[in-house]
Structure formats: structure tokens, C-alpha cells
C-alpha positions in Angstrom: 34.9 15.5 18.5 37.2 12.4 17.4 34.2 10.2 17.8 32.1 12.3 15.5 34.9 12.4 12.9 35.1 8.2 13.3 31.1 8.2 12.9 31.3 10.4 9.9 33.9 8.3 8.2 32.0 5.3 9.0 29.0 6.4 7.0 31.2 7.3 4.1 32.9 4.0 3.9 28.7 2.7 4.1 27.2 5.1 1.7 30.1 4.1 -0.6 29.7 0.5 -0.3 25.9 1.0 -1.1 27.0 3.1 -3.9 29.0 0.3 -5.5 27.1 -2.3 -5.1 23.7 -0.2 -6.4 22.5 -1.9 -10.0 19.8 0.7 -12.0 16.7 -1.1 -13.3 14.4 0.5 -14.9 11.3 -0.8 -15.9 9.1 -0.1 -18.2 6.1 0.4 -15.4 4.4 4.3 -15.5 5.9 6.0 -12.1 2.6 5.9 -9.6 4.3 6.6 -6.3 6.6 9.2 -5.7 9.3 10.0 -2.6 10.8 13.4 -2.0 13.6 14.3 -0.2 14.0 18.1 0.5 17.0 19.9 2.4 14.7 22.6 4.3 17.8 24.2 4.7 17.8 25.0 1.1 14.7 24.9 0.0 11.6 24.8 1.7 8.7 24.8 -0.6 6.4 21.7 0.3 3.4 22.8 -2.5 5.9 22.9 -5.4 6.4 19.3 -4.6 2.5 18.8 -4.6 2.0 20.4 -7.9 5.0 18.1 -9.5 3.0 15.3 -8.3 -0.1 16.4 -9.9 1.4 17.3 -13.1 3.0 13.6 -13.2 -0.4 12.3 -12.0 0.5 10.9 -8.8 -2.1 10.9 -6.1 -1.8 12.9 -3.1 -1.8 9.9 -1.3 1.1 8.2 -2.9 3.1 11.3 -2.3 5.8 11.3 0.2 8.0 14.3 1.0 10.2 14.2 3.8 12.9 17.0 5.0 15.9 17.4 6.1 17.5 19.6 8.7 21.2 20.3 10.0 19.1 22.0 12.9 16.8 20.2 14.8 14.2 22.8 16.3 13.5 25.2 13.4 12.6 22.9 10.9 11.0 20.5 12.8 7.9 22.8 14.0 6.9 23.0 10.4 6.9 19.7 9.2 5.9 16.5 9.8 8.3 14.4 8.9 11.7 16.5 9.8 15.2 14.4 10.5 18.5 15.8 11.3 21.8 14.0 12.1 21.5 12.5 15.2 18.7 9.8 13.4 21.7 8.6 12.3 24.4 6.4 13.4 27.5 4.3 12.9 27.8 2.2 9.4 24.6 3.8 8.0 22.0 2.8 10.9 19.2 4.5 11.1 17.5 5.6 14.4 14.1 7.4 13.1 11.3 4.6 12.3 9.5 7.1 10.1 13.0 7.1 8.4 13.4 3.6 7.8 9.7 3.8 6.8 10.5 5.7 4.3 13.8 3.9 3.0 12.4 0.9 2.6 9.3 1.8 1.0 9.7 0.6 -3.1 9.1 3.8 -4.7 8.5 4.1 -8.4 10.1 7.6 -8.3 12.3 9.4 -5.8 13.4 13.2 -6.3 16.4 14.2 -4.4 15.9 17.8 -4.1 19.4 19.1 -2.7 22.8 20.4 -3.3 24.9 20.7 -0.6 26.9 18.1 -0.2 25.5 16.6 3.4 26.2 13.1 4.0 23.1 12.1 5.8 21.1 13.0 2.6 23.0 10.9 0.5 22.4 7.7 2.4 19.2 8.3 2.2 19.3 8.4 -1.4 21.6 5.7 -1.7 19.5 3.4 0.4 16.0 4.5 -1.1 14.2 1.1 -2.9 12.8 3.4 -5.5 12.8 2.3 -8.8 14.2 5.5 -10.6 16.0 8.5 -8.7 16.0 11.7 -10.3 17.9 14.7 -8.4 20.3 17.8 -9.1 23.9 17.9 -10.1 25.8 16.3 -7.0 29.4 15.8 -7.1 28.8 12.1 -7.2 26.9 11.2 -9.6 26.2 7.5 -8.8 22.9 8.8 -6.3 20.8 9.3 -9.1 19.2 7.6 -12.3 18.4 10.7 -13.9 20.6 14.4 -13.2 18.5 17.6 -14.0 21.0 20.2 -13.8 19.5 23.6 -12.6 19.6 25.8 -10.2 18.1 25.0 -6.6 16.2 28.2 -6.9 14.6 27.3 -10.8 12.1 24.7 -9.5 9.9 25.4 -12.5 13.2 24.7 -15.0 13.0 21.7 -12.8 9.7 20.7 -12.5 9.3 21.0 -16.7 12.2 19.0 -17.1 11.3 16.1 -14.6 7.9 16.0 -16.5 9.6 16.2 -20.3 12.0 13.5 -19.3 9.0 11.2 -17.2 7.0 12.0 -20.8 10.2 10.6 -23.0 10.9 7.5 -20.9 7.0 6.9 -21.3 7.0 7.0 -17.4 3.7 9.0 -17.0 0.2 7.2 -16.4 -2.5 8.2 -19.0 -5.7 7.9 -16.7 -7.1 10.0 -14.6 
């Protein structure tokens, strides 16, 4: 239990340290690759995510969506890409290669679709190479480039909103 505590404040003192140091830089290039990060714990709807995409024209194959669990067996049947805390470990090390994958991959766009406040979430926010991160209201507000604030259970509030504010930043590709 006191090692937990040690490991949790670890990542803290990490996650703020990325936080600090993060410098937003946004370009002027249309968003054609898109991450999503889901707590399945809140919200669990995988083909809302697909229709955002397709309403932003991002092809399904430069979608990722990966989930999030505080319990490892439920969640994990149904997806594909499920984590949980123990993929994580002191000082913001990651143990999951799908994970790291997925951290270090440059999306254009990455959509933080949570609101409980679980650490493990927001390093992977805070780490993320996108290029512009949208998400909900958090407490901090450093995580994200762009804050929607609605309600977890208004995901069409949300999804119009993510696609007004792509459309005003001139963020959304015109082909086909």
C-alpha cells in the first residue's frame, strides 16, 4: 500500500513535469490522423468515435481509439486495445508496447474523451505527440489544446462542437 502511494506520487511529479515543459504548436496543416482516448469506464461507445472521424474526414485507417480500464477483465474482452494501471510504472514508464505505440505516434488530432480525474489517463494525454489535443473540462487544464465543455453523456453536443471548432481553425481536409 505505501509503495503504491510512492508510485502514484511518482507519476504526478512526471505528468507534472511533462505538463510544464509541454509547448502548443499548431500548424496550419488539415488534421488527417486522429487518436482517441476513451475511459470505458465512462463511456463506452467505440462507433460514435467512428462517425466523428467520418464527419472530420479521417479515414478509418488513420483512426485510433484506445480504452481505458480501472478493471482489467471486463473491459478488456471487448476491446482491442484495453490498458489498465498496472501498464504503468514509476516516473511515467510505460509497460504496454501497444501503449507506447500509441504515445509516440505524431497524431494530427487527439480527443481525450474522459472526466474523471485518473492519473494514468492523463499521462497519456500529456505524453501523446499529437499536434492538437481536444478533450472535456478537466481540472487541469494544461492536457488539452482545445476544452469542449459538455457533458460526458452529450456526445452529439460534442461531436458538433469538435467539428465547428475543426471548421473555424480551418483544420478539416476538403477532398474526399
Amino acid at each position: 500500500m505505501i509503495l503504491k502511494g510512492f508510485k502514484e506520487k511518482s507519476n504526478k511529479k512526471y505528468l507534472n513535469k511533462l505538463l510544464a515543459k509541454r509547448k502548443v504548436n499548431i500548424d496550419a496543416r488539415k488534421v488527417n490522423s486522429l487518436g482517441v482516448i476513451l475511459n470505458v469506464d465512462e463511456f463506452d461507445d467505440y462507433e460514435a468515435f467512428r462517425d466523428l472521424a467520418e464527419l472530420i474526414k479521417i479515414r478509418p485507417n488513420k483512426l485510433k481509439i484506445i480504452a481505458f480500464s480501472s478493471f482489467k477483465k471486463d473491459a478488456a474482452l471487448t476491446w482491442d486495445d484495453c490498458f489498465n494501471p498496472k501498464d504503468f510504472g514509476w516516473s511515467g514508464s510505460i509497460k504496454n508496447i501497444e501503449l507506447k505505440s500509441f504515445i509516440d505516434t505524431k497524431f494530427d488530432a487527439l480527443i481525450s474523451y474522459y472526466e474523471q480525474e485518473v492519473l494514468e489517463l492523463k499521462m497519456i494525454t500529456a505524453e501523446s505527440q499529437a499536434k492538437l489535443k481536444i478533450g472535456i473540462l478537466q481540472s487541469d487544464e494544461r492536457l488539452n489544446d482545445l476544452i469542449i465543455k459538455t457533458d460526458l453523456k452529450e456526445f452529439s453536443l460534442f461531436k458538433t462542437e469538435v467539428f465547428k471548432y475543426l471548421t473555424i481553425l480551418n483544420k478539416i481536409s476538403n477532398n474526399e
